[in-house]
N, C-alpha and C positions, 0 to 999 in steps of 0.2 A: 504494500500500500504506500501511494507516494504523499506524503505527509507534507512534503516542503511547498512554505508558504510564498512560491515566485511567482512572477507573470508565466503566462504562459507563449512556447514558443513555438515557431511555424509549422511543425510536424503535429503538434495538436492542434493550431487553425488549421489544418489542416485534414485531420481526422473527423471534424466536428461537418465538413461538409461531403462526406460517402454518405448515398442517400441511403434511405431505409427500404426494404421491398416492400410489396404492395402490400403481405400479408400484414405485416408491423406496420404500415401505414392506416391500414382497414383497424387494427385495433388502435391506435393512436386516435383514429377520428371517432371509434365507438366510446372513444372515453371522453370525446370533446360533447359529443351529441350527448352521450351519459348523464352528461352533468346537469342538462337542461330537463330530462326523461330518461332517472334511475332505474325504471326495469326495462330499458330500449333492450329488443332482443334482434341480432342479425343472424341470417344463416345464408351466406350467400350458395348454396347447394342449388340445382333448378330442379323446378318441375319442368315438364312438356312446356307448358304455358309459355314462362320464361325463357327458355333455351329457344325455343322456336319463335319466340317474341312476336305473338301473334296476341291483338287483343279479345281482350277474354266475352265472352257470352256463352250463353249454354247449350245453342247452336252449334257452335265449335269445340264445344266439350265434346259433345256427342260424337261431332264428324274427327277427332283426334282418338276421340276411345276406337268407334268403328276401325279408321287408318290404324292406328301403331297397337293398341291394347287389349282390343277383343279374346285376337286368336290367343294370347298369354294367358288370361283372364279365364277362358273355357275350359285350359288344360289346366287350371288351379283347380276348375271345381269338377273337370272329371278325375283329379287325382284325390280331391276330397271325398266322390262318393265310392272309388275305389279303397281308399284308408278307412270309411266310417262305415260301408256299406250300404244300404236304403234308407239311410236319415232323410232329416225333412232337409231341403236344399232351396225350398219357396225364397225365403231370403235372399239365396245368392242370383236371384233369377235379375239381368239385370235390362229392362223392356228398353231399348234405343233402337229408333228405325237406322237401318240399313239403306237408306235411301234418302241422304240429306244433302242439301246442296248448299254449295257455297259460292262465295264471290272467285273469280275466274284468277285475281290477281293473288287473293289467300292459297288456292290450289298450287299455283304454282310455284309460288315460296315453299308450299309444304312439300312439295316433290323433290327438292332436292336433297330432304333427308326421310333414309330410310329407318327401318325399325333398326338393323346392327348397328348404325349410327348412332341413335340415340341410346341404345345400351352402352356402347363405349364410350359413352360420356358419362357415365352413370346418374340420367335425368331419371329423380325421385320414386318414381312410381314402380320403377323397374328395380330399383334396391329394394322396394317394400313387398313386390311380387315373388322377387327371388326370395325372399326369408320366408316367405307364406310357403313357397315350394323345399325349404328346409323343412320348416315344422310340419306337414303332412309326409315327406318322406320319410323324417325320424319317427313317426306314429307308427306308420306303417310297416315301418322296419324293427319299431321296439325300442328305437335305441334313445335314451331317457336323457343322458346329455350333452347328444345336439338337440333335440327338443325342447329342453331348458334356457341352451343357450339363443335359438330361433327365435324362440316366445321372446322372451327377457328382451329380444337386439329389437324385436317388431313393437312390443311396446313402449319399449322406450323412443322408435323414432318417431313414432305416432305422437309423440310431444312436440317434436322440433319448430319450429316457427316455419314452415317451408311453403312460400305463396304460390294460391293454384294449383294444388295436389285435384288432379282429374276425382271428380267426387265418385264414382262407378270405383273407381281402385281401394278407394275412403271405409264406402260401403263392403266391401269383399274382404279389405282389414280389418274392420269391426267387426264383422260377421266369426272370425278366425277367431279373434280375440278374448269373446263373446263362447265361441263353442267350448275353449280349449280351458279354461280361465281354472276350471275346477278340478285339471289335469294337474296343475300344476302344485306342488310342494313346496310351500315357504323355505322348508329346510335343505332342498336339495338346490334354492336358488343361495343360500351362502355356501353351502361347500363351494360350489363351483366360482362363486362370487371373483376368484383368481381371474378366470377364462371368461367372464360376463360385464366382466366391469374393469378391471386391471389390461387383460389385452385385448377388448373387445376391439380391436382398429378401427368395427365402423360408428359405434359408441362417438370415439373421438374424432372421426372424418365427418362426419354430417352432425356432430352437437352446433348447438346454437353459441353465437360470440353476447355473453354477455357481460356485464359491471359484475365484479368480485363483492361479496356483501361490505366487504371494508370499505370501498368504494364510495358502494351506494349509502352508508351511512354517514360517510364526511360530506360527501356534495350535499346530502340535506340537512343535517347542522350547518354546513358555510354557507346557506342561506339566509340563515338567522343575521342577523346584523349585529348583535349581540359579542361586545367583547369576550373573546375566549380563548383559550388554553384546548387543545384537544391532545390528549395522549392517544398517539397511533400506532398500533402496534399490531401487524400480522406477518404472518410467513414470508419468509424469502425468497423472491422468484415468484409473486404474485402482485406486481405492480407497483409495490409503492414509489417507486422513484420517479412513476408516469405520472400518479395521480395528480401532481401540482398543473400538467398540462390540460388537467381540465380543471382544476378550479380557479386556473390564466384567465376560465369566460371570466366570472366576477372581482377577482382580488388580482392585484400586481403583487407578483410572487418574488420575495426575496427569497432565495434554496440556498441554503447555507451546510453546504460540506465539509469534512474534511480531507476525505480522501478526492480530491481531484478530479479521476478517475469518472466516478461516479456522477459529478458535476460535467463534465464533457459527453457521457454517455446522455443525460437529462438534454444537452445543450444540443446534441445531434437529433437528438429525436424530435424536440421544439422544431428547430428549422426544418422538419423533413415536414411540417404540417406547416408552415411560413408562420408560426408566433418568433412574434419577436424579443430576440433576448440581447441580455449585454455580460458583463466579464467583470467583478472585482474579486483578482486574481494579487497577492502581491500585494495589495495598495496601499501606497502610504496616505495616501490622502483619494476625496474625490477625483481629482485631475489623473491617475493611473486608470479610472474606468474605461473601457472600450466595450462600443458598442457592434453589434455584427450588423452588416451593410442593411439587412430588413429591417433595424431598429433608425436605423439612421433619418434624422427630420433635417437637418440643415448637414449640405456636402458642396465638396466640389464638382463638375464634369470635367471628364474627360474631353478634351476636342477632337478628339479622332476616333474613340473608341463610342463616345454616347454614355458611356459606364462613369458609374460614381470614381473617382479620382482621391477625394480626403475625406474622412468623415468625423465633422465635428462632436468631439466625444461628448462634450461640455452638454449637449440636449439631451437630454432621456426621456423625453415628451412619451414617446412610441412604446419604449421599453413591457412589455409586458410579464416578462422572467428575467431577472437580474442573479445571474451564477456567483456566490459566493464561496472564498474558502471563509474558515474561522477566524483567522488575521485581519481580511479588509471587512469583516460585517461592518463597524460600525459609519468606515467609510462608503458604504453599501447603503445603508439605512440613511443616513441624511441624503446620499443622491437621491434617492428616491422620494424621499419628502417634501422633493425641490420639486417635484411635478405633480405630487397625489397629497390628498388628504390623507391620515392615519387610519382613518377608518376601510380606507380601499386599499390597503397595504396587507401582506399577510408574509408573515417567516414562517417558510418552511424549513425545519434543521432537521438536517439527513444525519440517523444514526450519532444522537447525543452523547452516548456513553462511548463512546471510543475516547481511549486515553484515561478512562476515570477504573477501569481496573490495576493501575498503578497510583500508587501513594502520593509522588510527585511525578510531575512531566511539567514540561513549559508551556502544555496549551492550558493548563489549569486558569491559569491567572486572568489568560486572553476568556476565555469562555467567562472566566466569573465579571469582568470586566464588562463585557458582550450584553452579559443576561442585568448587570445593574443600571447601562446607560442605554436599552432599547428603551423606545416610545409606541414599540408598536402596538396594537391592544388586540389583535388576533394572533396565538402561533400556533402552530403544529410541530410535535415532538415523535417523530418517526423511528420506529427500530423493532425491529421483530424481536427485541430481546428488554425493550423500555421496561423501565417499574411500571408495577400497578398502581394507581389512586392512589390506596391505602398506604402504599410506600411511598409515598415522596410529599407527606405531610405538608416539609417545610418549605418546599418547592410552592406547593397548589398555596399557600397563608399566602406567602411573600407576593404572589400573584394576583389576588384579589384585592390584598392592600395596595399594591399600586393601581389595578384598572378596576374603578368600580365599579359595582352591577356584573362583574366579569362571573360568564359559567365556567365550567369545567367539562367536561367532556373524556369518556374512556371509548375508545372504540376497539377491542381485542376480538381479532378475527381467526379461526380455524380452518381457513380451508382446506381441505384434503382431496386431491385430485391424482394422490401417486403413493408408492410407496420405498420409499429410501432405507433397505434393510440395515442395520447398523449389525458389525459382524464383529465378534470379540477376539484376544489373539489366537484362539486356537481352531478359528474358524467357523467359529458357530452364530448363525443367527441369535441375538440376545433380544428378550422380551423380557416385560415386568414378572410375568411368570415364573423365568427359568431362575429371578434373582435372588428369590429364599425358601427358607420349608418353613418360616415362620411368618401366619397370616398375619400377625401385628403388623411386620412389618413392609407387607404387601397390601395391608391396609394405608400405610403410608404411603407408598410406592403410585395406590391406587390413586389419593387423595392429590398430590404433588402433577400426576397426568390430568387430571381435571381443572387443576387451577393455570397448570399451562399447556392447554391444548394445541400449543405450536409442537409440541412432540407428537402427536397423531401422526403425523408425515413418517416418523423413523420408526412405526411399528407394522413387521411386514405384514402385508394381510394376509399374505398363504398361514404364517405360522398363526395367524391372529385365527384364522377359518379353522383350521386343525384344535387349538383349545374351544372354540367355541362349539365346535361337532359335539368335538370327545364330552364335553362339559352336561351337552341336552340329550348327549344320547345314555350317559350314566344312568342306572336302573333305579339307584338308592336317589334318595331327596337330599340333591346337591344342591339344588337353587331354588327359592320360590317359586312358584306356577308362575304367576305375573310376567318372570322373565325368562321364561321359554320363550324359544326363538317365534314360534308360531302364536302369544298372545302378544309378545314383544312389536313385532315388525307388522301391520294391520296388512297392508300395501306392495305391491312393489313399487309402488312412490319412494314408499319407507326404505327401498335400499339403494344404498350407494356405498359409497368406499367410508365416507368420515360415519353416516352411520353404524354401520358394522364395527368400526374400531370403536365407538363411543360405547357401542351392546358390550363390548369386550372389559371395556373398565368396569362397567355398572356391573357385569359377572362377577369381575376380581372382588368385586365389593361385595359382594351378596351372597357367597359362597360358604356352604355349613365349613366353620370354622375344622370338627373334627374331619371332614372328609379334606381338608388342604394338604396333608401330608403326603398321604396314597395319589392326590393327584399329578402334586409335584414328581414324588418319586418315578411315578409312570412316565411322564416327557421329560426327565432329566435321563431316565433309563433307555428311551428311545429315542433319543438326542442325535441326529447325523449333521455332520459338519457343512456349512453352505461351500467352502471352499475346500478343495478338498490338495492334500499332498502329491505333486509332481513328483514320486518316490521313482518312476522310471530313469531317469536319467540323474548323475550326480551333480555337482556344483560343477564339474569342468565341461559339462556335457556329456561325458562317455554314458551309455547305455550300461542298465543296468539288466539282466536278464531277468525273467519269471517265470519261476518253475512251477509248474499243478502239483499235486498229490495229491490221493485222495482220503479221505480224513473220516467214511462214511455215508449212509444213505441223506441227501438231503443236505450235505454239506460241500464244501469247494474250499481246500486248501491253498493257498499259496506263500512260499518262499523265495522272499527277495533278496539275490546275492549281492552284494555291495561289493565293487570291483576297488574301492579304495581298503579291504581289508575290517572295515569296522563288522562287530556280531551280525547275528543272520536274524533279521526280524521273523514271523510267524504271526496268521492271523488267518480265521474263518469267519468267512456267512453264512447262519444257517437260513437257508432259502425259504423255509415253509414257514419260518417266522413272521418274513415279509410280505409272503403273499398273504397272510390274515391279518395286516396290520392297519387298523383304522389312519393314525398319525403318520406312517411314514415305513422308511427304513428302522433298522432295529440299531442296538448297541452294538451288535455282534457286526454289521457294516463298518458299522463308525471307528470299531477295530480293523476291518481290516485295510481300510482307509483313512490313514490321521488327519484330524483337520489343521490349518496354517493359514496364519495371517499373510500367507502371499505376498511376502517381503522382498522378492527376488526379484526387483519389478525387469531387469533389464535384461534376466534369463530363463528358467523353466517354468516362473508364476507370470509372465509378461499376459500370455494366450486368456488370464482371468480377466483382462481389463478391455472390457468390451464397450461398442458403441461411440465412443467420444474420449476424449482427454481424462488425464489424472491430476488429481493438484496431492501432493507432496507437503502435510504443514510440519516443520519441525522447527524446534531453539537452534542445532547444529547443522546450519544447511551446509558447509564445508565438509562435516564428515559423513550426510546423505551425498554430497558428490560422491564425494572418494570411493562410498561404498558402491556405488552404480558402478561405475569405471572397473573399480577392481572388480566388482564379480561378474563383467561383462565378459572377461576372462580372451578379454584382446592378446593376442599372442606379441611377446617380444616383437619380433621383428616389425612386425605394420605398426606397433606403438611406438617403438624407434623411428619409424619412417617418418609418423603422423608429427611427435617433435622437434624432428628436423629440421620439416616443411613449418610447423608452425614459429618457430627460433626466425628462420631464415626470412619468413615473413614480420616480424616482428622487428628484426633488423631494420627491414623497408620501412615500417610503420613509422620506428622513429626518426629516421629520416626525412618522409613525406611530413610528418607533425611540424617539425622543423619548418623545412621550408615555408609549408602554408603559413607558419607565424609569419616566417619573413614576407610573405603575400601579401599578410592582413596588415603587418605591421605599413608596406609603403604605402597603400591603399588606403589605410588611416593616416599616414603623414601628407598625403596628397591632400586628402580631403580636408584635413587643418589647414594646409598652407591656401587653400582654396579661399576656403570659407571666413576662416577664423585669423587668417595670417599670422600664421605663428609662426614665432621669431625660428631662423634657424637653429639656433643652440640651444632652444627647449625643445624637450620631450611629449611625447603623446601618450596621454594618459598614464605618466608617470614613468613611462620609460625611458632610457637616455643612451646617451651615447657607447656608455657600456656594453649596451645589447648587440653590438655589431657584432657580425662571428666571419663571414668570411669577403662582403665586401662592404662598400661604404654605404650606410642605410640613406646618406643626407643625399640626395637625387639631385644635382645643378641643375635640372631643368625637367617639365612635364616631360619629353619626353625620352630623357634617360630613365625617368622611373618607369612608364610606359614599358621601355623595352624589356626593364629588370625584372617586372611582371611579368611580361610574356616569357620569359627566357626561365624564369624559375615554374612556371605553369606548363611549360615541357617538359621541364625536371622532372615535373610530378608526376606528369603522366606516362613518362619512362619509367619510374618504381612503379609506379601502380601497373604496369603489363609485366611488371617481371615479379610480382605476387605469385606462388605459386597456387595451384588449386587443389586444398587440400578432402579428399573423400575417404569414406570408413565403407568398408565390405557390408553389403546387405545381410552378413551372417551375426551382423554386432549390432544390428539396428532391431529394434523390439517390435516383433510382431510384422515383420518384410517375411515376405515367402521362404526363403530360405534359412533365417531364425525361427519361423514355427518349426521347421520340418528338423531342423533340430534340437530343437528345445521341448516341443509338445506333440512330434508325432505321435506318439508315444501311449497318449491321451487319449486318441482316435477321434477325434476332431474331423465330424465331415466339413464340405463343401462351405455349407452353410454358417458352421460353427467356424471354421478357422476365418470368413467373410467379416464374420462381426467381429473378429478379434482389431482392437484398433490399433494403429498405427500413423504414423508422423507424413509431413510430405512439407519438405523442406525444399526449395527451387536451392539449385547452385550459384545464385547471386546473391542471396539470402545468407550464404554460406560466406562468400566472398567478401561481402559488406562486411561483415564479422571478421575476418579477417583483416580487414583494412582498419576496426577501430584499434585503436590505442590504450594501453592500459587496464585491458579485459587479460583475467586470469587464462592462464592456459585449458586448465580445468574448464571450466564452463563453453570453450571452444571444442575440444571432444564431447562433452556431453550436446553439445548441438546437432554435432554430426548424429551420435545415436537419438534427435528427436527429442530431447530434454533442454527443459529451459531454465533458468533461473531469476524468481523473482527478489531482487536484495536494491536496499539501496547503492546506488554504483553513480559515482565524478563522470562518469560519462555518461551523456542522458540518450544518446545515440541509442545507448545497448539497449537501454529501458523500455524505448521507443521499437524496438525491435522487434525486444519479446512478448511486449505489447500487443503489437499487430498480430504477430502469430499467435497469439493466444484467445484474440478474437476473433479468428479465421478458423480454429482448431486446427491449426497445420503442428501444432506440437504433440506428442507420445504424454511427454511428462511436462508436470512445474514445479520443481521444490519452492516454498517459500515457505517465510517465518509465517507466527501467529498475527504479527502485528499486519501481512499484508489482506487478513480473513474481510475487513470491511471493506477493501477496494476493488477485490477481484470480482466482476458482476459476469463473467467469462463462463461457458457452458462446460461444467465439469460431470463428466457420468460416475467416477470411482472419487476416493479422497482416503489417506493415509492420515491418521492422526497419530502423529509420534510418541513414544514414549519418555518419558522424563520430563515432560513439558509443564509447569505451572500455571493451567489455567482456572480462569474462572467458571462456576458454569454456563455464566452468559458467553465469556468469550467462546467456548466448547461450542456451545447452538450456535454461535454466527460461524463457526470453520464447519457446521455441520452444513450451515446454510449454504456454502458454495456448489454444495451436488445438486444436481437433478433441477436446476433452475429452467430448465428444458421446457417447451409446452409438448413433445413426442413422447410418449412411456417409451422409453428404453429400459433397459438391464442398470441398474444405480447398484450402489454399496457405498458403504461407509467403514471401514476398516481399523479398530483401533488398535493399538501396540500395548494398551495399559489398559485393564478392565475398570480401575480405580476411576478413571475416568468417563465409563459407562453408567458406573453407581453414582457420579458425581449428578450424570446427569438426569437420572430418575428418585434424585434424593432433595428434600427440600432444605434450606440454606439459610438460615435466621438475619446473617450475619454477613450480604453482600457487597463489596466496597462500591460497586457499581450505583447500590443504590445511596450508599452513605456519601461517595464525593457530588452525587447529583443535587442532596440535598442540601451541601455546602457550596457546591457551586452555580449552580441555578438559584440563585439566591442574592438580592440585594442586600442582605445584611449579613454582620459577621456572626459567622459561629460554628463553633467543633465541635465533634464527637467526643463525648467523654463519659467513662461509665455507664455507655450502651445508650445515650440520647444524646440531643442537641441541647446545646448550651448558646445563649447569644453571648459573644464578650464583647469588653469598649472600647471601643474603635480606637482608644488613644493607648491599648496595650497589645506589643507586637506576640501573635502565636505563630507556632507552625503548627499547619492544615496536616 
């Protein structure tokens, strides 16, 4: 996370203008309209109607059903009386003459598409047909879940908002719906719940785009005119950084970050919808704001181009979002006062607690500073990990005392739309379940996921559907009747993903205390590991062999020889265990396959990290290099070669650095002696004649310096062609064809599975750029080659900028970075390592958790920890967090400490330390 409070330079004016595609534009503008009409729902999916953009009448309903939908239609309901036999089918009878006529100019619009046409576009009617023709073939066939999964996908599309659904298709779905309704089993729609709702694809291709309820409950409190305070606080990866671009209709948004990052991401997205913003980036004062060319009210033109030429920064007339770091708010907040009233002002502060889980830091002061000399009387306090209410007492007093009449506002949002397994070091899915045999304390456990329902997200549903089975299908009275899944869930309204995980708490809670032991013991006993041991091959690669034996009826031996000399492990499955096992695999798997935190990212565990990028959080990102490198298990000689070539370029480096000073340096002595005439015997910008190195820097004339330019600017571009290009064999690069087939053939990895194993895609300029900076460890230059990036603060901002881009493109494999960069990476990560030995908070923990799965696709996620202490950290409740103790110190216009477990106000004329 880049913390530092500078201006920003051209490679981020620069990033702020790659537009956004159409999809992220469609939801950018559903959040503008949102704001005006909270439940606006879009689906842009078509019907016939639509696609063929013919206007509508019932005439042409008719004559579209007769054309494209009939013959589909007939074979629904001769495959319905073949499934049901001589039921009543009066219903499905649907009376349209065959004989309607249209206007001559509609015909032959509609001739030019045919019925295969309109299926390979998949226009609405024909996805709702094909699932009618799953659930009568699964009746017909017996088979209970694709009919589950049929039903469940048809009725839920039958919600979608989709205009001009041919009503003839309407009827023949309700008809289904209607037949089948009492077919159907509450309980056998959450087992499956996995396969119905987690990867249903067409679930998530044809759902409606709608406002997130956190959303819709700030756009209608910031209606209120009503000075206020709002504490915002939802999930990571569900908007909130957007939401200010719609509340830009009514308030001019101060968005005050810290991480940078995140403020440029805001700032790209504004201009991709043309709101206008501006930049107090750096500021010592008002006079460093700059505004972006669409905020601009007074400029210069261009006389040749017609284009803006200067743009007067001094008007913020237009300004509608004003990008702040923490350093220039307050010269933030009076630009803006200079053109609006208080009351049309609104700060948004992105993510307030960063920095307030240490004791000191130097943004403390600046924040408390910030929070004593605003005037503004609306803010918003944004963080998926903010205090509650209840917690920040001294915060919500000190706020009222200043804006009076002022409300308060909590708006804590849940939404659950994925599920992000969080996997312990031995490879096992962890759930509140697996964490004790003592219900007290899973009565805590219980208690702590209800008050922060932003962990729903890291509870897997499959393991979440497996206790919940096991739980209603127990004989003895383990749970109240009440909350059987069948008086529980009324509807399939009632299920989705956040509800199922909610039925799961209120079970943990409701559970005959005597039956908690025998339950745990059964899934701790049945326990199989999500990732499982790459025991075929050793750390250097060599092949390990596996011998069979047989061990008995119903059993499979196997003996794996370790060709490094270490003991001969040993381990059975017995098979008939598994096949009667409601939960899963047995113990006796989980033996003969160890589980593993998949620590080898860059050899036999690489093939786990599937779909997208990995972020790497560790305190010792130097010694997660080293350790990638070395157990990449590069051979001498190519890591000699790679050396070399990188020495030899390095050489160049500092010479080309050289020079260009000597570039800039006349280039800057010219442009003084131009402008400013300065004397010959002073210095530019404090450098002097000492600096000469190998000819005379003082130029007798424009153009001797002229030439000296040109003459050192072919220096340069002679070292720069004698750069050599340095490349790593695809057998060292993680997850390239040739590292699967020797790292995870092993594993038997089809087609498809070795497809989704992710991997890097690095261009050789990209490489060579790197090459060319200055001052980058050597280290981090091989880990490039193998697809690994590193996020640190680094003097060169070149590099940052680099691995930047590539980290927003997912062109990287890996990212190690520290804890502190967890708030600025908004970068799409599918896996995430959290290291061991790491001191964090539990907020900090939930915001490094927050970096997976910010995706809108279900992919494959994990959460990976090294320390379980850390797991318990985060399903445990915390009396005592600094996060929320410095907020209440520093969010606060008067002074006062913590002492003896409360606040204290002291006087202001006796110095403490905070």
């Amino acid at each position: 996370m880049d913390l530092n409070q500078r201006k920003l330079i051209k490679s981020e004016w620069d990033s702020i203008e790659i537009p956004f595609s159409k999809g992220e534009i469609d939801v950018l503008n559903l959040i503008i309209t949102g704001f005006h009409d909270v439940n606006i729902k879009i689906n842009y999916n078509e019907s016939l109607f639509t696609f063929l953009k013919i206007e509508y009448n019932t005439k042409m309903e008719d004559f579209i059903y007769n054309k494209y939908l009939r013959e589909d239609v007939e074979k629904v309901i001769e495959l319905y009386k073949q499934t049901i036999g001589d039921g009543d089918v009066s219903s499905l009878k649907i009376n349209v003459s065959s004989d309607i006529q249209i206007k001559s100019a509609d015909k032959i619009r509609l001739e030019k598409n045919n019925t295969e046409n309109l299926k390979n576009n998949n226009t609405y009617e024909y996805v709702l047909l094909e699932n009618i023709n799953k659930i009568l073939i699964a009746k017909k066939n017996k088979d209970n879940k694709l009919f589950v999964l049929s039903y469940f996908t048809l009725y839920k599309l039958l919600k979608n908002n989709i205009a001009k659904i041919n009503r003839h298709v309407l009827t023949v779905c309700e008809f289904i719906i209607k037949t089948f309704e009492n077919n159907l089993n509450i309980m056998n729609v959450i087992e499956n719940s996995v396969d119905l709702i987690e990867k249903n694809t067409s679930l998530l291709k044809y759902t409606d785009m709608t406002l997130y309820e956190h959303q819709k409950e700030i756009f209608t409190i910031c209606k209120n005119p009503q000075p206020k305070l709002i504490l915002y606080m939802a999930p990571t990866g569900t908007g909130k950084t957007l939401t200010p671009i719609g509340l830009s209709e009514k308030y001019r948004i101060i968005f005050v970050c810290a991480a940078r990052h995140v403020g440029l991401a805001l700032a790209r997205a504004a201009i991709s919808v043309n709101k206008k913003i501006a930049f107090a980036f750096g500021c010592a004062s008002a006079d460093d704001i700059r505004l972006h060319y669409f905020a601009a009210k007074d400029y210069s033109v261009n006389k040749r181009t017609g284009g803006i030429k200067k743009v007067d920064n001094s008007n913020g007339i237009n300004v509608e979002i004003i990008i702040s770091d923490i350093k220039s708010f307050i010269s933030a907040m009076y630009y803006m006062r200079a053109f609006n009233d208080d009351e049309k002002l609104m700060v948004y502060w992105d993510e307030p607690t960063i920095t307030l889980d240490y004791d000191e830091h130097s943004f403390h002061s600046i924040i408390k500073n910030n929070w004593r000399e605003n005037k503004i009387p609306t803010i918003v306090l944004s963080s998926a990990t903010l205090p509650k209410e209840s917690e920040l007492s001294e915060t919500i007093s000190d706020f009222r005392c200043k804006f009076a009449n002022s409300e308060i506002h909590s708006i804590i949002s849940h939404d659950c739309k994925k599920s992000i397994p969080i996997i312990n070091k031995d490879g096992f899915v962890e759930l509140p379940h697996f964490l004790s045999s003592n219900y007290n304390e899973i009565l805590e456990i219980s208690k702590h996921c209800e008050n922060y329902l932003t962990l729903l997200r890291y509870l897997d549903l499959n393991e979440v559907v497996k206790f919940v089975t096991y739980v209603n299908e127990m004989n003895v009275n383990v749970i109240p009747e009440r909350f059987k899944v069948e008086n529980y869930f009324e509807s399939l309204d009632d299920i989705n993903m956040k509800n199922i995980k909610m039925y799961y708490i209120k079970l943990l809670k409701n559970i005959n205390p005597t039956m908690w032991e025998t339950i745990y013991s059964e899934f701790k006993n049945r326990r199989v590991p999500q990732l499982i041991e790459n025991n075929g091959v050793d750390l250097k690669g060599n092949r390990i062999p596996l011998k069979q034996t047989s061990l008995g009826p119903g059993s499979i031996g196997s003996t794996i020889t370790n060709l490094s000399g270490q003991p001969l492990k040993r381990s059975y499955t017995d098979t008939s265990i598994i096949a009667g096992s409601k939960i899963g695999k047995t113990a006796a798997t989980a033996a003969a396959s160890c589980g593993t935190s998949a620590i080898y990212v860059t050899t036999k565990d690489a093939y786990t990290l599937t779909d997208g990028p990995t972020i790497f959080i560790c305190d010792d990102i130097e010694k997660i290099a080293k350790f990638c490198i070395q157990q990449a298990n590069i051979p001498s000689l190519v890591m000699d070669d790679l050396m070399k070539k990188i020495e030899y370029n390095n050489v160049l480096n500092k010479k080309i650095d050289e020079l260009e000073k000597d570039v800039d340096y006349l280039k800057e002595a010219e442009e003084a002696k131009l402008g400013a005439g300065v004397d010959a015997g002073s210095g530019n910008k404090g450098k002097s004649l000492k600096n000469v190195r190998k000819f005379n820097r003082e130029a007798d004339n424009m153009d001797t310096s002229k030439g000296q330019v040109a003459r050192l600017t072919r220096e340069i571009e002679t070292y720069r062609q004698m750069i050599k290009n340095v490349s790593l064999n695809e057998t060292f690069v993680p997850n390239k064809l040739h590292h699967i087939k020797k790292w995870a053939e092993n594993v038997g990895l089809d087609a498809a599975a070795a497809s989704k194993a992710f991997t890097s895609n690095i261009e050789e300029s990209i490489i060579n750029d790197i090459m060319l900076l200055n001052g980058i460890e050597d280290t981090w230059k091989i880990l490039l080659m193998m697809g690994i990036g590193v996020f640190i603060n680094h003097e060169n901002i070149r590099y940052t900028e680099i691995m930047k881009k590539m980290a927003d493109e997912q062109k990287l494999y890996l990212i190690i970075a520290s804890s502190d960069y967890i708030y600025g990476t908004n970068y799409q990560f599918c896996h995430g390592y959290i290291s061991k030995g790491m001191q964090l908070t539990q907020e900090k923990i939930i915001q490094a958790m927050g970096r997976i799965g910010r995706n809108n696709i279900q992919q494959t996620y994990s959460l990976r920890f090294r320390d379980d202490e850390q797991i318990m950290k985060i399903f445990t409740a915390n009396a005592e967090k600094p996060e929320i103790i410095n907020m209440n110190l520093l969010f606060n216009s008067n002074k006062i400490i913590w002492k003896d477990n409360q606040y204290v106000e002291v006087d202001t004329n006796v110095k403490v330390m905070m």
